[in-house]
Residue frames as qw, qx, qy, qz and C-alpha x, y, z in Angstrom:
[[0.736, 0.173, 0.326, 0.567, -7.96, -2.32, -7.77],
 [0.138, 0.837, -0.009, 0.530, -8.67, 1.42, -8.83],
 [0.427, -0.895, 0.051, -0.114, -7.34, 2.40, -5.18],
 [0.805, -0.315, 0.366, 0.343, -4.27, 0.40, -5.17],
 [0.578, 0.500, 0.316, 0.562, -3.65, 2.13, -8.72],
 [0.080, -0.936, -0.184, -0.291, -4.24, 5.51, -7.49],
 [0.635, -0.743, 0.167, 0.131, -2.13, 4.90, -4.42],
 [0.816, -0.062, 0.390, 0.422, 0.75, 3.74, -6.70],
 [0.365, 0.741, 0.164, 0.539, 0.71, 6.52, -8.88],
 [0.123, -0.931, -0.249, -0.236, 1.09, 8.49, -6.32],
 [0.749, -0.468, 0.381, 0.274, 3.70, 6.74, -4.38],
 [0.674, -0.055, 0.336, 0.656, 5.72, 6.92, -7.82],
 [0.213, 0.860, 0.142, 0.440, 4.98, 10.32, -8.74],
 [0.469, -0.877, 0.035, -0.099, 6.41, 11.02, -5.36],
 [0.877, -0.292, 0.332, 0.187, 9.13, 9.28, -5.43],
 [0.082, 0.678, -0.527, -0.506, 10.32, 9.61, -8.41],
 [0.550, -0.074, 0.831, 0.045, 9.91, 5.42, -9.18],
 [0.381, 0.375, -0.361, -0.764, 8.64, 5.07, -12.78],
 [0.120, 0.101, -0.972, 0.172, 7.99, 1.51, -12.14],
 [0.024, 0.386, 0.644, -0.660, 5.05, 2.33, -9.78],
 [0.418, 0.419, 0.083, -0.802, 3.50, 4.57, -12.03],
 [0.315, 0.203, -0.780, -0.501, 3.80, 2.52, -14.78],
 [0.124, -0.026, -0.967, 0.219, 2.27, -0.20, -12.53],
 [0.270, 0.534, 0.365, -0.713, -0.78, 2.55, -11.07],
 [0.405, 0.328, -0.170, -0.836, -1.72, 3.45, -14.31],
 [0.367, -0.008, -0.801, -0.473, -2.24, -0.12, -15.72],
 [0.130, -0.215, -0.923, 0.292, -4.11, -1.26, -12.47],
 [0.242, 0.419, 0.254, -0.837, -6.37, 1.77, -12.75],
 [0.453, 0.313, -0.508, -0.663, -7.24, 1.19, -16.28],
 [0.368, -0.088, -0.900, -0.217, -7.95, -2.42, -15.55],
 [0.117, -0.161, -0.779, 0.595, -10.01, -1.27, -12.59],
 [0.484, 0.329, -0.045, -0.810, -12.05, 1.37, -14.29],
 [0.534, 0.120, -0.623, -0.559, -12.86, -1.44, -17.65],
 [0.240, -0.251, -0.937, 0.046, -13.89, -4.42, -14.94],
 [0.164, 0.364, 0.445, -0.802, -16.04, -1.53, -12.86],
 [0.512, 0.330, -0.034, -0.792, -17.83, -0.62, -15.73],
 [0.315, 0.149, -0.866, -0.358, -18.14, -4.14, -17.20],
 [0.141, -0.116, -0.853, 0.489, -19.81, -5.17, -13.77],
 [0.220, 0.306, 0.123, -0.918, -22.05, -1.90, -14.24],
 [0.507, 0.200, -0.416, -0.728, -23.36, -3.04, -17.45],
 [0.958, 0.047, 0.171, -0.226, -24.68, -6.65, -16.34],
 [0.818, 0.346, -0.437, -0.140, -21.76, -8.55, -17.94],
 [0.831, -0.545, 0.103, -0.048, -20.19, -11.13, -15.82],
 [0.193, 0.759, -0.589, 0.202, -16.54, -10.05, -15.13],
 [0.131, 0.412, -0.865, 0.256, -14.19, -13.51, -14.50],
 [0.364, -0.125, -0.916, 0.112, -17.20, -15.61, -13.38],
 [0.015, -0.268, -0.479, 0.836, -18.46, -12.98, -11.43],
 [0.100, 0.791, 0.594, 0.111, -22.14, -11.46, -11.72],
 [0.050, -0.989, 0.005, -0.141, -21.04, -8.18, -10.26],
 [0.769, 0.267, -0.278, 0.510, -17.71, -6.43, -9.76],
 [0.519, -0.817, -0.204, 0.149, -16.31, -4.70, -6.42]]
């Protein structure tokens, strides 16, 4: 999910799309808070650990 954010930012920074970023930044942020949720032991959506 953080890569697919990254890539989207980038793809609408390039572009010009504002859409895209808008999109990249929220998927990053939700990628970074389940990564580190996963990190700390808590179980993210059912999950023990998060990838």
């Amino acid at each position: 999910m953080i890569i697919l954010g990254i890539i989207l930012l980038v793809v609408g920074f390039v572009t010009g799309i504002s859409i895209l970023w808008t999109i990249g930044i929220v998927l990053a942020v939700i990628g970074v808070v389940l990564w580190i949720l996963g990190s700390l032991g808590h179980a993210v959506a059912g999950r023990r650990h998060y990838w």
